[in-house]
C-alpha positions as CSV (number, residue, x, y, z in Angstrom):
1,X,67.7,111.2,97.4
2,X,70.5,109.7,95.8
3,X,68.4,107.1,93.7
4,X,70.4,104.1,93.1
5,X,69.8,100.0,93.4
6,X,68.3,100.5,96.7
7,X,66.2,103.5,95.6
8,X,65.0,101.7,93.1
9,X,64.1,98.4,94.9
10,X,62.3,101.2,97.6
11,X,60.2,103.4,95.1
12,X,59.1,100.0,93.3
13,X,57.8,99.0,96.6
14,X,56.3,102.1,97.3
15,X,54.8,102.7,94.0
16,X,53.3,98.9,94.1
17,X,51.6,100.8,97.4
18,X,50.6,103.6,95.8
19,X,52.5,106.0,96.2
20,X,53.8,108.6,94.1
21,X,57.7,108.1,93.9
22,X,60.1,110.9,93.3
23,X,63.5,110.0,91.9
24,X,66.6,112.4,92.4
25,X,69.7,111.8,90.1
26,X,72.0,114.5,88.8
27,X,70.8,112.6,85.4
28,X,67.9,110.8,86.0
29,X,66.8,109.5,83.1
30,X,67.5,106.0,83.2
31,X,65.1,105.9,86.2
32,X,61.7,103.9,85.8
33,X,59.0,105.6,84.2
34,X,56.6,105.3,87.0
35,X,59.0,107.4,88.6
36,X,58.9,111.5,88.7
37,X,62.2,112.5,87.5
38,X,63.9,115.2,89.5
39,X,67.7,116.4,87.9
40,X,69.6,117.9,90.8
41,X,73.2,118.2,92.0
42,X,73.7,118.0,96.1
43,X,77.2,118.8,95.7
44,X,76.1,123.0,95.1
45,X,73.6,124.9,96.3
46,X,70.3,124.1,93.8
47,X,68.7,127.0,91.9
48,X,65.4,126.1,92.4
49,X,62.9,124.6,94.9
50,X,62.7,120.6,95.4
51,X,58.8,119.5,95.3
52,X,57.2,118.7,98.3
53,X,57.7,115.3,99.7
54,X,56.0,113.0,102.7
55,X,58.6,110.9,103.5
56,X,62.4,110.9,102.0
57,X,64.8,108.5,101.4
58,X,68.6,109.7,101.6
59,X,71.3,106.9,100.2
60,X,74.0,109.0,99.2
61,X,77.3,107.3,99.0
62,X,80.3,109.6,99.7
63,X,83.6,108.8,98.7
64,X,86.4,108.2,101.0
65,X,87.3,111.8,101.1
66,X,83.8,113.4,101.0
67,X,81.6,114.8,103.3
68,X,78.0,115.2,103.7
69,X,77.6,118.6,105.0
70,X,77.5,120.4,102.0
71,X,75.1,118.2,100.2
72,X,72.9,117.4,102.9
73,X,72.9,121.3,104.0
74,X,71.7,122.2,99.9
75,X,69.1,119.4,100.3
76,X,67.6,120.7,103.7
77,X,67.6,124.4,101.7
78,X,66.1,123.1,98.9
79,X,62.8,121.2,100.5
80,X,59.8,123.8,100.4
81,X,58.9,122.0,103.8
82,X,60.8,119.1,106.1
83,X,59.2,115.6,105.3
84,X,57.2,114.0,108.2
85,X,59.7,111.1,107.9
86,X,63.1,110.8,107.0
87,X,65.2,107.9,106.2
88,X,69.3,108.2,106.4
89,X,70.9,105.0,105.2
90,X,74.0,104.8,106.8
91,X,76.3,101.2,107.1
92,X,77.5,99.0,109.6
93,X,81.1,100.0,108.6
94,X,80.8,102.7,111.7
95,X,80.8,100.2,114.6
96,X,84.5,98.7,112.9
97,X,86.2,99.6,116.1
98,X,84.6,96.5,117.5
99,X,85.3,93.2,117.4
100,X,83.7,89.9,117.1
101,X,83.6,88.8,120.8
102,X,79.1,89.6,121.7
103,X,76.5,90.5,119.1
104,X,76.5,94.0,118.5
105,X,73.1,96.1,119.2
106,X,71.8,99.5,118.7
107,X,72.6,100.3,121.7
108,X,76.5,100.2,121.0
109,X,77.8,103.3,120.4
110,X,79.3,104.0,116.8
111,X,82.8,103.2,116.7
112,X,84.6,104.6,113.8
113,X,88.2,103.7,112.3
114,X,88.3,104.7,108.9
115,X,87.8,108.1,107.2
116,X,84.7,106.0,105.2
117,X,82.9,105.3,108.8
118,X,84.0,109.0,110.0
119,X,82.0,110.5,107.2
120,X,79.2,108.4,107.6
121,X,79.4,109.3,111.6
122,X,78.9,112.9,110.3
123,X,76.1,112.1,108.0
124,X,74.0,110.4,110.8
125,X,74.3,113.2,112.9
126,X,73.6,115.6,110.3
127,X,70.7,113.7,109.4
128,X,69.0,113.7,113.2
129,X,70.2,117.3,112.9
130,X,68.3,118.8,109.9
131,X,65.6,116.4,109.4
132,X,64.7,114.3,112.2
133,X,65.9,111.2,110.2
134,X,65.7,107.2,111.8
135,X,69.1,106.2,110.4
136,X,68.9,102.8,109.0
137,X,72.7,100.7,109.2
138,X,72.9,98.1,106.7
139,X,75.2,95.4,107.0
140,X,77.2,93.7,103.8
141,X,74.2,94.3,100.8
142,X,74.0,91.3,98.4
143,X,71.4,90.3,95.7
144,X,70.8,90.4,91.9
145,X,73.7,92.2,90.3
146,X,76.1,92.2,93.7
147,X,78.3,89.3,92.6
148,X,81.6,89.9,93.5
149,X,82.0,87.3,96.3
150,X,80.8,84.9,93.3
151,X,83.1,86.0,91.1
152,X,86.1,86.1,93.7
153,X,85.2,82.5,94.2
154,X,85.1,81.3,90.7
155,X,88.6,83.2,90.0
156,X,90.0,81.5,93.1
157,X,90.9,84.8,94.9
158,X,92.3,84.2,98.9
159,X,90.5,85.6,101.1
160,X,90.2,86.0,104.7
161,X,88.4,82.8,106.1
162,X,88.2,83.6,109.5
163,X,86.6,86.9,109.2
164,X,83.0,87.3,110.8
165,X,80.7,89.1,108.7
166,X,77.0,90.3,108.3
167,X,74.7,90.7,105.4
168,X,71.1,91.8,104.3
169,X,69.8,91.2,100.8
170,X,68.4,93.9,99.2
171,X,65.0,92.5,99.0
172,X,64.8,93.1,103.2
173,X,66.6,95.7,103.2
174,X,63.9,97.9,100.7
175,X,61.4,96.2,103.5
176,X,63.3,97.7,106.2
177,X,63.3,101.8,104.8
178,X,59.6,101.2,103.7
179,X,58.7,100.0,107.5
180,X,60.5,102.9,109.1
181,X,58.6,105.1,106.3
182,X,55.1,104.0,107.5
183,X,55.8,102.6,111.4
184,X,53.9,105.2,113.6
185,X,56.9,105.1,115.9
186,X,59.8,104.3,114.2
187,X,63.2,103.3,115.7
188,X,65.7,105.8,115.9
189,X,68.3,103.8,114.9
190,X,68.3,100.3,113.2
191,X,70.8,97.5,112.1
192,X,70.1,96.1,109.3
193,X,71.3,92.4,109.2
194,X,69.8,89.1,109.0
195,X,70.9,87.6,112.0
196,X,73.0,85.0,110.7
197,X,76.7,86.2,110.7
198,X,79.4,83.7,109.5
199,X,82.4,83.2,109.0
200,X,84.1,84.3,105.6
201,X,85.3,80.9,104.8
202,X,81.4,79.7,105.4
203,X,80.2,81.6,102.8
204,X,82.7,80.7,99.8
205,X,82.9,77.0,101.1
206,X,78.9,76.9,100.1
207,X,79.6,78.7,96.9
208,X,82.5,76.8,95.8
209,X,80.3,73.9,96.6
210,X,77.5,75.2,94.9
211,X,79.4,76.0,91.7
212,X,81.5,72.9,91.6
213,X,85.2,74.3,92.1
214,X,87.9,74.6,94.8
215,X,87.5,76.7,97.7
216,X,89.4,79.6,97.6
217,X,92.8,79.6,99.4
218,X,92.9,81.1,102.8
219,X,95.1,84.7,102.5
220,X,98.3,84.2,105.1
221,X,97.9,85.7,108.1
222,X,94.1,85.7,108.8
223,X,93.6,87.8,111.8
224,X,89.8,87.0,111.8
225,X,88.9,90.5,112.5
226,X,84.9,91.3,111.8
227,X,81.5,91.9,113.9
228,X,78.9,90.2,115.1
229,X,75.6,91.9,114.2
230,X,72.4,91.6,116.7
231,X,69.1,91.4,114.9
232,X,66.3,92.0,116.8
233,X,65.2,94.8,116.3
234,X,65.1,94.7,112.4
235,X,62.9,91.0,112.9
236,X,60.7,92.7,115.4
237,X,59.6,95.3,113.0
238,X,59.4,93.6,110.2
239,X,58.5,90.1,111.7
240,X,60.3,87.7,109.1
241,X,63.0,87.8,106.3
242,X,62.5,87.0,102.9
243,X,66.3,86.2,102.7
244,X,67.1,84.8,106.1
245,X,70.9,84.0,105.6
246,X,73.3,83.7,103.1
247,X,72.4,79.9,101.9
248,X,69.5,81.5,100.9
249,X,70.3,84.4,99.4
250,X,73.4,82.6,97.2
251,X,71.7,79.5,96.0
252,X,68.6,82.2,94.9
253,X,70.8,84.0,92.6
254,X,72.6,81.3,91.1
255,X,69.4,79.7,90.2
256,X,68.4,83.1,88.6
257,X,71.3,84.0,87.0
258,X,74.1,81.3,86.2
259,X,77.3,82.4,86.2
260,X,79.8,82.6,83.5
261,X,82.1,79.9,82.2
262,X,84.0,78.1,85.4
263,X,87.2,78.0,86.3
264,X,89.0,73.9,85.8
């Protein structure tokens, strides 16, 4: 539900499986044609029934000042029947309260700041609430298309070097729903992460590097604020990576897709 890039990457995996995907979009037409095309709006109560669905994918992005409640309480009215499995994908944003001083497991509570990691608090719960759903947190998503750390480095933008950070590319992060989709006991909660946090200024160094211009200026003061993410329990279940850090993942996609003209 809520069928964008990581819908997409999921019901292509899926439907290489076998499977019979079902795409919701308020206009779904620019989904893939192996796709079944439902047209609904979460944000009012829908008119007619949803078809029947196995398993369910929910990636619905609220703004800063939305809430889940109303849409997931239409969806949960909608379903003819609850799905056997249920997939909420949440963020790492709700564990912000922390900082960067041990790895961070599922077993740390969510620790919320912002109204963005509030709402997403409140879509977890109403998640385990009305369907039973593992709740999948993805740390910083990069891949094909998700560019803007390239681009902030090729326009020379400051930024904060000393901040930690995590990341998943999309490619493991599809793995990771389709796992929890099929496992026989799925985790109730999971971080999504690669295991190999680092340092802001790590990851634009290697890009600048990689595309031949300055590193980008450090922004004054860097309070080197960030988490450390933990992931075991994401390489346990799906036993290796395809992207295992940011090297990686970076160097992958400028291969594939050059960037623009560079800056002198």
């Amino acid at each position: 539900m809520g069928c964008g890039r990581v819908g997409l990457r999921v019901g292509e995996l899926l439907g290489a499986g076998g499977d019979e995907v079902l795409g919701l979009r308020r206009d779904p037409s620019s989904l893939p044609p192996t796709f079944t095309h439902v047209a609904a709006d979460l944000s009012a109560p829908l008119s007619v029934a949803l078809p029947a669905a196995d398993a369910m994918v929910i990636t619905l992005a609220p703004s800063v000042a939305a809430s889940y409640r109303e849409p997931l309480a239409h969806l949960a009215a909608a379903l003819p029947s609850l799905p056997r499995r249920t997939v909420f994908v949440s963020s790492t944003r709700v564990l912000e309260g922390y900082d960067a001083s041990r790895p961070l497991t599922e077993a740390d509570p969510a620790r919320p700041r912002s109204d963005r990691a509030r709402v997403l608090v409140e879509g977890e719960q109403l998640a385990r609430e009305l369907f039973g759903a593992s709740i999948l947190r993805p740390a910083g998503i990069y891949g094909p298309g998700r560019d803007l750390l390239i681009r902030t480095v090729l326009e020379g933008r400051p930024v904060e070097h000393d901040r930690r950070t995590n990341r998943i590319h999309e490619v493991d992060l599809a793995r990771a729903i389709v796992a929890l989709l099929s496992a026989p006991e799925p985790p109730a909660l999971l971080h999504a992460a690669d295991g190999a946090p680092a340092r802001l200024g790590e990851v634009v160094t290697h890009l600048a590097q990689r595309l031949g211009v300055p590193v980008p200026p450090r922004v004054s003061p860097d309070p080197g604020t960030g988490t450390v993410l933990d992931a075991a329990a994401l390489h346990e279940l799906l036993g290796h990576l395809e992207v295992p850090d940011f090297r990686a993942g970076y160097d992958a996609m400028l291969e594939d897709a050059p960037p623009g003209p560079r800056r002198p």
